[in-house]
C-alpha positions in Angstrom: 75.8 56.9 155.7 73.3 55.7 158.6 69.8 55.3 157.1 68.1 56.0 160.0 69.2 58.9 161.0 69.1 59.8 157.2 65.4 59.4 157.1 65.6 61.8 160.4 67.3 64.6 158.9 64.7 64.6 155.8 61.7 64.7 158.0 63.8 68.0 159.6 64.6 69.3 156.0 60.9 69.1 155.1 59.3 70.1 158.3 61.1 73.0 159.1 61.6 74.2 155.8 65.1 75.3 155.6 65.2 76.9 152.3 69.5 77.8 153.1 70.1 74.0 154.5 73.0 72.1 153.1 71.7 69.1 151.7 73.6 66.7 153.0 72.2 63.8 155.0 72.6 62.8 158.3 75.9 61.5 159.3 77.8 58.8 160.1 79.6 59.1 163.8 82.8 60.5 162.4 81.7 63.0 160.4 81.6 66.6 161.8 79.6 68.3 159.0 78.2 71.7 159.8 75.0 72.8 159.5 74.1 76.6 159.6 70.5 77.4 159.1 68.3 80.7 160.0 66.1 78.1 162.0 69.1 77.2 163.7 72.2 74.4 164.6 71.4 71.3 164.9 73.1 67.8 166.9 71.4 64.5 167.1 73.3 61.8 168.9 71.7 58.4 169.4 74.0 55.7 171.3 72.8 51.6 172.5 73.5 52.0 176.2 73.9 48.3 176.1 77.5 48.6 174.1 77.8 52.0 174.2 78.2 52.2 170.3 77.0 55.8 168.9 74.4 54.5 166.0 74.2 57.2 164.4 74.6 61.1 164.3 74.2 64.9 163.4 76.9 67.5 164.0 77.2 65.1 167.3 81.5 65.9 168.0 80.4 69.9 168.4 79.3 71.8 171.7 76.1 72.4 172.3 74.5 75.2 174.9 73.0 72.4 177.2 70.6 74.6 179.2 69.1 72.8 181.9 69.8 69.0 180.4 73.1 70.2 182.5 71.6 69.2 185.7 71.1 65.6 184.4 75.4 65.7 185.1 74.7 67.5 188.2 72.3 64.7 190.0 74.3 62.1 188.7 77.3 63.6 190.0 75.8 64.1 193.7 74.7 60.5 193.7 78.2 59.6 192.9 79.5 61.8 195.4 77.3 62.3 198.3 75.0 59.0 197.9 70.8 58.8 197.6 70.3 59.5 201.6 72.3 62.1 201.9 71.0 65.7 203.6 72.0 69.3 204.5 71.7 70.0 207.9 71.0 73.3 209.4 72.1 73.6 213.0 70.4 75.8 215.9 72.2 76.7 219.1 71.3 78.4 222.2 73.8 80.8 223.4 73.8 82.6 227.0 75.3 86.1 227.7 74.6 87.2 231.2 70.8 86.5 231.5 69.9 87.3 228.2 69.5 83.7 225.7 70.2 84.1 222.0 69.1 81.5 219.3 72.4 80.9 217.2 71.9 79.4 213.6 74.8 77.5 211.3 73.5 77.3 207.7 73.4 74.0 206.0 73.4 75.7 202.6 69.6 74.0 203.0 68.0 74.9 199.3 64.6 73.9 201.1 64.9 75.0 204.6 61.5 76.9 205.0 59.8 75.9 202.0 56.4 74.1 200.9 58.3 71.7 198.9 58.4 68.6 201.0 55.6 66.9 202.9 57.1 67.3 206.7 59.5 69.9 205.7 57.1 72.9 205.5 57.4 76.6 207.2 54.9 75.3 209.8 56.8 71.5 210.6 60.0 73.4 211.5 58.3 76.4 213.6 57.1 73.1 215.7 60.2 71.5 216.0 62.0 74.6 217.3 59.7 75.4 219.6 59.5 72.2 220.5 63.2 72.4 221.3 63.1 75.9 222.9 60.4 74.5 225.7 62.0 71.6 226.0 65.0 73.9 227.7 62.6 76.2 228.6 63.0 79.0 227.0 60.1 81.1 226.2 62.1 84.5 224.9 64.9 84.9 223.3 67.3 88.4 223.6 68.0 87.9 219.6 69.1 85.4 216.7 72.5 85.4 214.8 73.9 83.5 212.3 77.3 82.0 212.4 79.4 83.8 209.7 80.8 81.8 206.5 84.5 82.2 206.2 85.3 83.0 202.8 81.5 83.9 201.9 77.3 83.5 202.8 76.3 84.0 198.8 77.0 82.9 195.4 76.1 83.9 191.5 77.6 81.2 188.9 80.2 83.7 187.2 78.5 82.8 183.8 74.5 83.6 185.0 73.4 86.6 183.0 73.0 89.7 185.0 69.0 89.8 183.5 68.1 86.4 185.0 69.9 87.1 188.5 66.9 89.6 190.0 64.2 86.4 189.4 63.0 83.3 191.1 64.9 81.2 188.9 68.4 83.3 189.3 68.4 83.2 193.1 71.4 83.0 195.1 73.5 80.1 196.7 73.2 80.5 200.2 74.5 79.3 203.2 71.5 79.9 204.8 68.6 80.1 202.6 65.4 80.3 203.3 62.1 79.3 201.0 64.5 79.3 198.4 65.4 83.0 198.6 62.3 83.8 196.4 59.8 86.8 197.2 56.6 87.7 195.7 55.6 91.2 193.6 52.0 91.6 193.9 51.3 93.8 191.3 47.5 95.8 190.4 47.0 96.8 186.8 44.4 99.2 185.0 43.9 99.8 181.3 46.5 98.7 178.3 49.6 100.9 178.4 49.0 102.4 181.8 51.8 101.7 184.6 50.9 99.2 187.0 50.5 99.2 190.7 53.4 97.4 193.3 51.2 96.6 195.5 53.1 93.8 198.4 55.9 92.8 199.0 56.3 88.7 200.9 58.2 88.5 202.5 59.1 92.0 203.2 62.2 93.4 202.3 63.2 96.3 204.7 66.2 97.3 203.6 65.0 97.4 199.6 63.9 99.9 197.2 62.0 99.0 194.7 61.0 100.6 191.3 59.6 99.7 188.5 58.7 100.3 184.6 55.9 97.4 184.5 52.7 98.4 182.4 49.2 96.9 181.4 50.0 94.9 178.0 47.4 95.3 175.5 47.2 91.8 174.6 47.4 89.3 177.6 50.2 87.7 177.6 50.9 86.9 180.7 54.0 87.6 183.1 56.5 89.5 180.8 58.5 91.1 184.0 62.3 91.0 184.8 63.6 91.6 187.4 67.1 93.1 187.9 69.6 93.2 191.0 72.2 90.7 192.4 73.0 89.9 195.7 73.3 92.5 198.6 71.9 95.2 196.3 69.4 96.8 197.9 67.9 98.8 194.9 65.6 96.7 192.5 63.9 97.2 189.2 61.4 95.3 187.5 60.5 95.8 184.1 57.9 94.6 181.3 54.8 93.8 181.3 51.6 92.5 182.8 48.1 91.7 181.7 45.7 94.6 182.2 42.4 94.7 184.9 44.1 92.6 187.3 43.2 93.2 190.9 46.5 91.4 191.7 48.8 89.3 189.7 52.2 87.9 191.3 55.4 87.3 189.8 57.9 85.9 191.4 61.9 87.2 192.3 65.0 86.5 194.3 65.9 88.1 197.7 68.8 90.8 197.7 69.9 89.6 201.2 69.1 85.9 201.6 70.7 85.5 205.0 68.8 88.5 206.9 65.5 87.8 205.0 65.6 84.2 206.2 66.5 85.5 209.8 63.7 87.7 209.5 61.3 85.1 208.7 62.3 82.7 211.4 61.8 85.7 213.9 58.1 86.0 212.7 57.6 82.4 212.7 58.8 82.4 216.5 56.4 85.1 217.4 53.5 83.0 215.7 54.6 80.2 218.3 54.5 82.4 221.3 58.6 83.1 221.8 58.7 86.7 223.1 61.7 88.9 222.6 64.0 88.2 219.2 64.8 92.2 218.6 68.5 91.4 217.9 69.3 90.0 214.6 72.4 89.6 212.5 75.9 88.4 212.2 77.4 86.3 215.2 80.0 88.5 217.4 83.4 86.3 217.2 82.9 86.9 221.4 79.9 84.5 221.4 80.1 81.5 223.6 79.3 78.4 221.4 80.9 75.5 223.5 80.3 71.7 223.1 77.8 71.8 226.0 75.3 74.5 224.0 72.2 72.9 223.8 71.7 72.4 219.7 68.9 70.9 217.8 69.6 70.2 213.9 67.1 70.0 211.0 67.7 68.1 208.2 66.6 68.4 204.7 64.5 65.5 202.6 67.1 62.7 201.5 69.3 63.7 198.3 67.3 61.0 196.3 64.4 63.4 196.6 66.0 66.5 196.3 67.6 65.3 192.6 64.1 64.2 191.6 62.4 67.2 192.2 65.2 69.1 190.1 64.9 66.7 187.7 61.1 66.9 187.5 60.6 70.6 188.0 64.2 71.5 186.8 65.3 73.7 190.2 68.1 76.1 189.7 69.0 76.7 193.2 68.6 73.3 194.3 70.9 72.1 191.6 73.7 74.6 192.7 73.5 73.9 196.5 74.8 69.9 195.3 78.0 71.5 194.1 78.2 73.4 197.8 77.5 69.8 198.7 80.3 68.2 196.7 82.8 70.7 197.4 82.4 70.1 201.4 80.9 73.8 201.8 82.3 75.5 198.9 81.0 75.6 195.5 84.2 76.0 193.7 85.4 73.5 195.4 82.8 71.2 194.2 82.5 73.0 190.5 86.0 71.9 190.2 85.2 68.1 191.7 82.8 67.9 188.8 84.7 68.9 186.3 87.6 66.6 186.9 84.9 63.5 187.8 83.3 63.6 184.2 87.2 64.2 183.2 88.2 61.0 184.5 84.6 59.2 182.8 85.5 61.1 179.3 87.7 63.7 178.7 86.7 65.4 176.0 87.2 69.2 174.5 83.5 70.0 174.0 82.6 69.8 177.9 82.6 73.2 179.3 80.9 72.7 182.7 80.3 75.7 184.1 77.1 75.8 186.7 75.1 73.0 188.2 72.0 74.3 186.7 72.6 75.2 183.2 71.7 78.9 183.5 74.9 80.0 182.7 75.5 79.9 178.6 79.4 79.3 179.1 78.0 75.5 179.4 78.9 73.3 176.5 78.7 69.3 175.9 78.5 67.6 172.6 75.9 65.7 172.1 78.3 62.7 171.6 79.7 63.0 174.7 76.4 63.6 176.6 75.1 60.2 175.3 78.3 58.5 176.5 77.9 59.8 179.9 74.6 58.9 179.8 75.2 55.5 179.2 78.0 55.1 181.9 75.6 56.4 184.5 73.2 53.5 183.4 75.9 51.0 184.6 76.8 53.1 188.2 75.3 51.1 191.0 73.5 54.2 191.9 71.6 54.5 188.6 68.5 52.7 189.8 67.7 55.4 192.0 69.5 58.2 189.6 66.9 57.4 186.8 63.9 56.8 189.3 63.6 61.0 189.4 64.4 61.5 185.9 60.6 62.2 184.4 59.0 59.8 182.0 57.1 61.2 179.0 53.6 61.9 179.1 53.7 60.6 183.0 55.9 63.6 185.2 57.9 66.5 185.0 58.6 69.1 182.3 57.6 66.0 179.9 54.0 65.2 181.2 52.8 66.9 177.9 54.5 64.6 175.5 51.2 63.7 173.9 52.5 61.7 170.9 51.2 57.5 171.7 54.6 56.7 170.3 56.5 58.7 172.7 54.2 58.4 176.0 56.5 56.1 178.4 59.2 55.4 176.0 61.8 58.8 177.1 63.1 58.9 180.0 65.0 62.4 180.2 65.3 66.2 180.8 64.7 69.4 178.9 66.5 72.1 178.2 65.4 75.5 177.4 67.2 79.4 177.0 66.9 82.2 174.5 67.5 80.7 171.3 68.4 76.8 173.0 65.9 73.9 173.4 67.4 70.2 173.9 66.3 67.2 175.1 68.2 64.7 176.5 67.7 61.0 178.2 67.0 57.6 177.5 64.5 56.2 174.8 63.1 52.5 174.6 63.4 52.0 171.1 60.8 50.1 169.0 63.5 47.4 168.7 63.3 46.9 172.4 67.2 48.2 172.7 67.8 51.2 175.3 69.4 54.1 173.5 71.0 56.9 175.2 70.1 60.1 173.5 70.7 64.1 172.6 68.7 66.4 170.3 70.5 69.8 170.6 69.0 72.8 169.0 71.1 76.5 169.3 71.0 79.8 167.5 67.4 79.5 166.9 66.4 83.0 166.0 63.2 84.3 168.3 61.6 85.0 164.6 61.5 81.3 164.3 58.7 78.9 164.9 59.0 76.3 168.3 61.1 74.1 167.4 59.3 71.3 170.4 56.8 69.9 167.5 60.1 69.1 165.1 62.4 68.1 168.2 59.4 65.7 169.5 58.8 64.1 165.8 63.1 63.7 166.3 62.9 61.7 168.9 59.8 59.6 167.3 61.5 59.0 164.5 64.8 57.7 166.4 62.6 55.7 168.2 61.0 54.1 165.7 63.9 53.4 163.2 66.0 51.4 166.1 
């Protein structure tokens, strides 16, 4: 029996009140006792980096539901591949037919091309530099825009992503060409409690979409309750839930149903706010188009991969996450699901990994928590971990962790969280009170919704790990 984690699973016992829990006490790393529970399933793994020795563990040899602790595998995995300065480039070409000029774009499968992510990368930075390139050739209209087609396909849904998350911000599409992460805004007005509320705008528009909706006025305000339903290419929406009452407007936030002619759209409007006349054709390149090594091209390239994986890290980005795996896979996200899989394969193999989506939206995902703190600890030793870990946030300091608020965790984790429906994990590295670096997991699944939040018990978990070693 491991006394530590002994000491851990009382403080769970007691806390949490499991009135059904086995009383049994934490494990030893071989044993693979269950633990069912109406406040849910439980895995603690705890591992020195150092030797890579698991101290000590709690239903660690079972898989988990990661949530989004998966993209901790998916930035290590595009550092391994693709290197810390790597960047998607989108290409722009100018095409003549006759006397009429067409602007021709290759996606990059750029998850921030047109977005207010990145200092230098905003909207407004790549309006100039086009222009830019358009007078240097001098070219002041343009007959239309196209976008070179994508072979096999120009968007992608996970097969595992649930079909109520793929209509939201957070379920957008993989895209060749993407465009302010294929998000939109629903500006909705509301009235009294129980009335139906007002769609109001649409940005940026969406021609080709109908929308409807079933939103009304809570009568409690609880904030933004909407979903959002429709995948790629379908033009008819609905949203449905609820929003807080007397609000002029209140904005929530969704995915585009046609990423590739929405972000043509949007470059069209930004060329007209620079003064480039014309632009009434838009669409699909005609195989009959003359793109020959003497087009004029300019190419815009996307912040360095070191940033990208810290700002997924820190903010945990769903679409940025899956664009690495287009990344990996040379333009094609099986391709580079596959690479993945049979990378942390050849680091571990092991039955519990069930890697299914580079964000870990889909719930097919599964990883023990054993085998998550193995990983873990051979990334520490890859000679790109420095800059790996340097986006991971730090407790209390960055990220989804900058509320840690407990002194004795506030700098000492180092990691990612994870939360679904009935899932919340953490996941990282810990400086132990001993001064030893300990790669660790604290899985929760199965947690009913009638249950309390199980953050307060998962935080005193990892304060109590980090004091006992």
């Amino acid at each position: 029996m491991n006394g530590h984690l002994k000491r851990i699973y009382l403080f769970l016992f007691f806390s949490v009140c499991l009135g059904s829990l086995l009383a049994q006490p934490l494990s030893d790393s071989t044993s693979r006792l269950p633990l069912p529970s109406e406040h849910g399933f439980w895995g603690i793994s705890v591992r020195d980096v150092s030797t890579g020795v698991e101290l000590g563990s709690l239903n660690s040899a079972l898989s988990f539901t990661p949530a989004s602790v998966q993209k901790l595998l998916t930035t290590a995995a595009a550092f391994s591949f693709l290197g810390p300065d790597f960047c998607f480039k989108t290409r722009f070409f100018l095409s003549k037919s006759g006397n009429d000029t067409y602007l021709v774009v290759d996606g990059g499968w750029d998850p921030t091309l047109g977005s207010t992510l990145f200092k230098g990368h905003f909207p407004s930075d790549l309006m100039k530099a086009l222009s830019s390139f358009l007078a240097v050739h001098r070219v002041d209209s343009l007959a239309g825009m196209y976008v070179l087609p994508h072979p096999t396909s120009t968007d992608i849904i996970p097969d595992g992503w649930p079909w109520v998350d793929l209509g939201n911000y957070y379920g957008a599409p993989i895209s060749k060409l993407s465009y302010n992460q294929n998000k939109i805004d629903l500006t909705f007005c509301s009235e009294a409690p129980g009335s139906s509320v007002t769609l109001i705008s649409v940005n940026p528009p969406q021609s080709d979409v109908e929308w409807k909706h079933e939103v009304t006025a809570d009568s409690k305000n609880l904030g933004d309750r909407v979903f959002i339903y429709g995948g790629p290419q379908q033009l008819l929406r609905e949203a449905k839930g609820g929003l807080p009452p007397f609000r002029k407007e209140f904005t929530v936030k969704g995915s585009v149903a046609q990423p590739q002619n929405s972000a043509l759209e949007q470059l069209r409007l930004g060329l007209w706010a620079k003064g480039i006349k014309g632009l009434y054709e838009l669409g699909v390149a005609p195989q009959e188009m003359d793109l020959d090594s003497n087009s004029a091209a300019f190419i815009w390239k996307s912040p360095p991969l070191s940033a990208l994986c810290s700002y997924i890290n820190h903010y945990s980005h769903n679409i940025m996450a899956e664009h690495m795996l287009v990344a990996i896979g040379q333009g094609n996200y099986a391709s580079g699901l596959e690479a993945v899989r049979t990378w942390l394969a050849q680091l571990q193999n092991n039955p519990s990994l069930f890697y299914d989506d580079g964000s870990g939206l889909s719930r097919s995902n599964g990883i023990s928590p054993a085998l998550l703190t193995l990983y873990l600890s051979r990334f520490s030793q890859e000679p790109w971990a420095k800059d790996w870990m340097a986006g991971i946030p730090v407790s209390g300091e960055s990220g989804t962790l900058i509320n840690f608020s407990s002194p004795g965790l506030k700098s000492k984790f180092q990691g990612k969280s994870g939360t679904l429906s009935q899932v919340k994990a953490y996941a990282g590295f810990l400086k132990a009170k001993s001064g030893r670096t300990l790669s660790v997991a604290v899985f929760v699944n199965r947690l009913p919704t009638s249950a309390p939040s199980p953050k307060p018990i998962l935080l005193k978990t990892l304060e109590e790990i980090q004091r006992q070693y």
